[in-house]
N, C-alpha and C positions, 0 to 999 in steps of 0.2 A: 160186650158190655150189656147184654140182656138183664142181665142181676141186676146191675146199675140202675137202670131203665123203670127196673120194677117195682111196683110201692111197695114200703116198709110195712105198713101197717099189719099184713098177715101174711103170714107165709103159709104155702100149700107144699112147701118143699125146706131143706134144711138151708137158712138163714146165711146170705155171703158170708166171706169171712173178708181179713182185712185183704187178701191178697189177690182177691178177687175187684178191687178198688182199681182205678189207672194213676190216680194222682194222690201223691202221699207224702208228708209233713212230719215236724216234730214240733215241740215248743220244749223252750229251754229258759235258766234264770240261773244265775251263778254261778249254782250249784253241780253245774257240770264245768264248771271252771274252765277251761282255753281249751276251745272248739275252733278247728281247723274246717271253715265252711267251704275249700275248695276238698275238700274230700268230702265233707254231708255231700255238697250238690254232685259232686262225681257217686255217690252213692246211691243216689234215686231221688234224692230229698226234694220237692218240688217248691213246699213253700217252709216257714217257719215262725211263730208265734214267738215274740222274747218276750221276757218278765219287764214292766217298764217301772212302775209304784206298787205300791199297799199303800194303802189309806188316804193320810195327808201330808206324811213326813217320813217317807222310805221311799228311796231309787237303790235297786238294783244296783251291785254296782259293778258289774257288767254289762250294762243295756247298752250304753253308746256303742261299746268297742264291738258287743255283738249284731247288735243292730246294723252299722256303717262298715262290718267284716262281711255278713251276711249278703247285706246290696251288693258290694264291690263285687263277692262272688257266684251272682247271678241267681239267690235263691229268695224268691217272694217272700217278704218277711212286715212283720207291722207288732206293731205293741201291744202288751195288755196291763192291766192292771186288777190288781186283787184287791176286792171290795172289804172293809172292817168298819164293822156294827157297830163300832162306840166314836165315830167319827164325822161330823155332819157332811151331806154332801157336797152341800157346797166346796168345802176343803179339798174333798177329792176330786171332784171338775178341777179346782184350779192345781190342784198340784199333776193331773195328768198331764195338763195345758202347761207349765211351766218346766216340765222334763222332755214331752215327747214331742218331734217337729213336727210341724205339717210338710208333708212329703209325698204328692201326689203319687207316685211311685209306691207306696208303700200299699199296704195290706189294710182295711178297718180294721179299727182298733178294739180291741176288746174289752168283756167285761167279764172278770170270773165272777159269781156267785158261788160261794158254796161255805158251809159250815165249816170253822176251826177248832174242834174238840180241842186243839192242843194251847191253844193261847192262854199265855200268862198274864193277860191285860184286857182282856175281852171277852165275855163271857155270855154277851144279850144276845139271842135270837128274837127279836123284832117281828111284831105281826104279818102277816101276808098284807094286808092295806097298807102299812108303812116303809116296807121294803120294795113294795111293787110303784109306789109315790116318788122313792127313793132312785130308785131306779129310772123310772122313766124322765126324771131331772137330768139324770147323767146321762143317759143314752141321748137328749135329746141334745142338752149342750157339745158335746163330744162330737153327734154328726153337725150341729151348724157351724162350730170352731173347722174341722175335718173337712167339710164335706163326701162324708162316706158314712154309712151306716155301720153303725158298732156290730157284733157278735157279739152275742153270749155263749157263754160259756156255764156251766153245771155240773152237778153232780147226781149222783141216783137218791140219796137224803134230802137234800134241799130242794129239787125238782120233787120230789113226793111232799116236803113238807109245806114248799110256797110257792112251786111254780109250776102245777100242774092245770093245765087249760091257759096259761096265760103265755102272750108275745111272741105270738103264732105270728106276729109282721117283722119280727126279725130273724135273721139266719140263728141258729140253733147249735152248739157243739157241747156233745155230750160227753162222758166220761162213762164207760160202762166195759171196764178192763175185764169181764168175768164171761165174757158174752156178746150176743150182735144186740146192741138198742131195743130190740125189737120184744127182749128177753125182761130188759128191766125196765121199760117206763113206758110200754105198752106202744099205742099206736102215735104217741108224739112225735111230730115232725121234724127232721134234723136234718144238718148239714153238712157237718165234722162229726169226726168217729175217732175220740181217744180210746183207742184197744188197749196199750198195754203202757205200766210204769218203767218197763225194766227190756225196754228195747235197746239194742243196739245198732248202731251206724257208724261209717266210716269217720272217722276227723271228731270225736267223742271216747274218751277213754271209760265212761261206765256206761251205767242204766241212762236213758232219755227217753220221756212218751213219743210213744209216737203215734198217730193220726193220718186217715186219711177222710178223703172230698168225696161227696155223697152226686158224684156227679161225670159226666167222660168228660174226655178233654177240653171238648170243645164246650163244654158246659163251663169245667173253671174258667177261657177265656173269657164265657160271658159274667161270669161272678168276677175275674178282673177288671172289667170294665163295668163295673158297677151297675149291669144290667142283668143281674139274677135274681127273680124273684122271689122272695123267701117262703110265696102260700102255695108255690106251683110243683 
């Protein structure tokens, strides 16, 4: 786990890759429709992100059965939710609060940010001061409700176009299927690693991201225990 150990910021040699990681994850939302989580966790699958909301008015509607499938089969799992610009925040605190349990057991809970070129109803990309305002409402509601510290979540667009230098106090999961992190958003700090769209796993009949933990084993128990620092 020397790789592991080592800081991201530069490399003087060629850049992990994901298989050089000890602990590895997917995140899932529908769209891989009936996922058999006793073959993910029999496959390696460590933890697992599910799709919980968008906005103020969409649940998943697979989140329960995968969510409450997932625990039963021993594999770390917690919610997210995908953030939409035309929507006040408030809305979306309360519709995370009204869909996902609290569940001391579970994983924090997430926050995608990242841009929707494809929306047919949404179009605003919103200042860095008004998204970062936005933000910091929900992350803060979400851990006092929780008690756990959200994640974010990103992309290599919307991290270049509003989140770079910022919420270096929370855990970090990036998106950078092309390459190691290190490649596309320079020396920012992370904590999850989405390598690829179009991974497969056991108990998943297509494509599913998959991810791993910027950390050895004994580091996720302390990031399970809610004692992982996210500036160290």
């Amino acid at each position: 786990m020397a790789l592991v150990a080592a800081s991201c910021a530069l490399f003087d040699y060629d850049p992990p890759e994901p298989e050089d990681f000890a602990v590895h994850g997917i995140d899932v939302s529908y769209y891989q429709e009936a996922v058999n989580w006793t073959a993910v966790r029999s496959g390696g699958v460590t933890f697992a992100w599910i799709k919980a909301t968008e906005g103020g008015d969409w649940l998943d509607p697979r989140f329960a059965e995968n969510y409450n499938a997932a625990g039963a089969a021993g594999v770390a799992r917690g919610a997210y939710h995908f953030w939409y610009f035309c929507r006040p925040v408030e809305d979306q605190i309360a519709w995370f609060i009204q869909n996902v349990p609290v569940d001391p057991s579970a994983l924090p809970p997430v926050l995608d940010m990242e841009w929707n070129h494809d929306s047919k109803t949404c179009r605003r990309q919103p200042s860095r001061a008004e998204i970062h305002a936005d933000m910091r409402r929900w992350l803060t509601a979400i851990e006092a409700h929780y008690g756990k510290r959200p994640v974010i979540y990103t992309t290599v667009d919307f991290h270049r176009d509003r989140m770079v230098g910022a919420f270096g106090d929370y855990h970090i999961w990036l998106r950078s299927v092309a390459g190691h992190p290190s490649v596309r958003y320079g020396d920012r700090r992370w904590h999850f690693w989405q390598h690829t769209a179009t991974g497969r796993v056991p108990g998943i009949r297509g494509n599913v991201d998959r991810n791993v933990f910027y950390g050895s084993p004994r580091q996720w128990q302390t990031f399970l225990n809610g004692a992982h620092d996210p500036t160290s």
